[in-house]
C-alpha positions as CSV (number, residue, x, y, z in Angstrom):
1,X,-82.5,120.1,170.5
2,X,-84.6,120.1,167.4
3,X,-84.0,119.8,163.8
4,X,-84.6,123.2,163.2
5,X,-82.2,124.6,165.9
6,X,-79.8,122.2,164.6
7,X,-79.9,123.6,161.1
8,X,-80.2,127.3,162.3
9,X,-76.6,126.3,164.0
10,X,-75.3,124.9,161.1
11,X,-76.2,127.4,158.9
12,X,-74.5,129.9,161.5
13,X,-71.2,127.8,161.7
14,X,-71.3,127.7,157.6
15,X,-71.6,131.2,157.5
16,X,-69.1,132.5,159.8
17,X,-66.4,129.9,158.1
18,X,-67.6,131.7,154.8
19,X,-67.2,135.0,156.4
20,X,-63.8,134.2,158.5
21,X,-62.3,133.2,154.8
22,X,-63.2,136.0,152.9
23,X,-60.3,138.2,154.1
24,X,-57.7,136.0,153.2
25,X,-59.2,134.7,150.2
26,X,-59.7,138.2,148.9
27,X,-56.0,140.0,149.5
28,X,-54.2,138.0,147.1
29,X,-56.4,139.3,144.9
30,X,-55.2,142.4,144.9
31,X,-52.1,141.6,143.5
32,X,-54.1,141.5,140.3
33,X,-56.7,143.9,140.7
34,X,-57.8,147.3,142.0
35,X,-60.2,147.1,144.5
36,X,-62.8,148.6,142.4
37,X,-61.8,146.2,140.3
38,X,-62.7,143.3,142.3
39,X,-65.6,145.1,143.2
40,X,-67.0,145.5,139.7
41,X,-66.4,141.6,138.8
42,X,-67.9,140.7,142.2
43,X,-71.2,143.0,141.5
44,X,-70.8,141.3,137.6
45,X,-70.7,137.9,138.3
46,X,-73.7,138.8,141.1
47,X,-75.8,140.7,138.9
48,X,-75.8,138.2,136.1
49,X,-76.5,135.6,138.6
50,X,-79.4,137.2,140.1
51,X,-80.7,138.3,136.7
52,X,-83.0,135.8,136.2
53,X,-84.4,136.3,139.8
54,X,-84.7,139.9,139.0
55,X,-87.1,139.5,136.0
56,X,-89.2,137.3,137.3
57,X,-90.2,139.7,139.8
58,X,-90.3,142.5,137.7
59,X,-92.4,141.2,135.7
60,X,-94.6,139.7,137.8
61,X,-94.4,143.2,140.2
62,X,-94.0,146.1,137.3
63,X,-92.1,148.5,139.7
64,X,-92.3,152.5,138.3
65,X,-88.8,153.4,137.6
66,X,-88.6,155.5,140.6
67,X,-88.6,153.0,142.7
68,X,-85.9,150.9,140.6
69,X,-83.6,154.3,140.7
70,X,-84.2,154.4,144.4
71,X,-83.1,150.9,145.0
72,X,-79.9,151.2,142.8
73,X,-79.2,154.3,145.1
74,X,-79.8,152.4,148.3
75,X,-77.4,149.4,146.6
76,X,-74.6,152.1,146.3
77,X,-75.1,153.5,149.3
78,X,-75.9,150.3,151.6
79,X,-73.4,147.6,150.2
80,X,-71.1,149.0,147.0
81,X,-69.2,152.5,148.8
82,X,-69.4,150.5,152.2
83,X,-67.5,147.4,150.6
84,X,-65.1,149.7,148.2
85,X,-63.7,151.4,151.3
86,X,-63.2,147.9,153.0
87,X,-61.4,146.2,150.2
88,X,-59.3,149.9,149.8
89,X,-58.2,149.5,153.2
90,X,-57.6,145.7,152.8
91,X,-55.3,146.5,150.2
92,X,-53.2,148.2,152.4
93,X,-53.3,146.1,155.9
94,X,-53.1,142.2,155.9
95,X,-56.3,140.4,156.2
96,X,-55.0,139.4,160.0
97,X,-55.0,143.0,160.9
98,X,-58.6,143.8,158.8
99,X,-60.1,140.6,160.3
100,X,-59.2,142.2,163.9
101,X,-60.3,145.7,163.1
102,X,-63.6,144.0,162.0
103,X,-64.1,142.4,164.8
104,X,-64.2,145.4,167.0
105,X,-67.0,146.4,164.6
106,X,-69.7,145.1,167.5
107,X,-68.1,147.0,169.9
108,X,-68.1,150.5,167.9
109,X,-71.7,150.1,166.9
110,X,-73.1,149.9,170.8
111,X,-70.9,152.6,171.7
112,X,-72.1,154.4,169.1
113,X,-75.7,153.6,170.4
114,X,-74.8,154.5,173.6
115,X,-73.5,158.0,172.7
116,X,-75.9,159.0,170.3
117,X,-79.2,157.2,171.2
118,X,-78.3,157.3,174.7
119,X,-79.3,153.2,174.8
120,X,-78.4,151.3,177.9
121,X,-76.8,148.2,177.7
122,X,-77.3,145.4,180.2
123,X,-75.0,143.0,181.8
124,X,-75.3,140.3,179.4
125,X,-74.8,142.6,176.6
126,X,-71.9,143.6,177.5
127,X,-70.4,139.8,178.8
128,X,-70.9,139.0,175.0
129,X,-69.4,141.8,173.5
130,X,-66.1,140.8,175.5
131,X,-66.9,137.2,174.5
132,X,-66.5,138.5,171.1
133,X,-64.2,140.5,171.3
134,X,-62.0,138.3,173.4
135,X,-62.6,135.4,170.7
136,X,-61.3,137.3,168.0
137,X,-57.9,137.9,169.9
């Protein structure tokens, strides 16, 4: 195995212990905050972190404002409403039951290529979406 396929794996293993964390990390939150609370600090702490990444490229780019307004709409659209309505519904479930309900999100999304793209999955695709799924349980 190389040292590149090594790192690509621990990167992956990094990430989903950052990932698997989140939901039980985040619910005691709520205790203390709205949702859209904990959203707006979360975008805060992120915008002011990526700030200085942000001019730099503006700058150096000069986007027209149009494309800036497009972006901020593609933000709301893409990660801020998407993420609201998760941490709404974490709120209200334990993070056991939302980290289960995620995990069926793999499953949902190629059924719902299957019914309205009319893709065709193959035998492999489907062993690891049981592999998944069956890991999560």
């Amino acid at each position: 195995m190389t040292k590149n396929r090594q790192h690509a794996y621990l990167a992956l293993l990094i990430v989903s212990i950052i990932w698997g964390s989140a939901f039980p990390i985040v619910k005691p939150v709520f205790a203390y905050l709205t949702p859209l609370q904990y959203l707006y600090f979360r975008f805060l702490v992120a915008g002011l972190a990526s700030l200085p990444i942000f001019l730099y490229f503006y700058l150096k780019i000069r986007p027209k404002v149009s494309k800036i307004i497009k972006l901020l709409i593609f933000e709301l659209l893409g990660a801020a409403i998407p993420l609201l309505i998760l941490y709404e519904g974490l709120a209200k479930t334990s993070a056991l039951e939302a980290s289960l309900i995620g995990a069926t999100g793999p499953i949902f999304v190629v059924l719902g290529g299957i019914w309205f793209l009319h893709e065709r999955e193959n035998k492999k695709e489907w062993q690891g979406l049981a592999l998944s799924l069956l890991g999560s349980l």
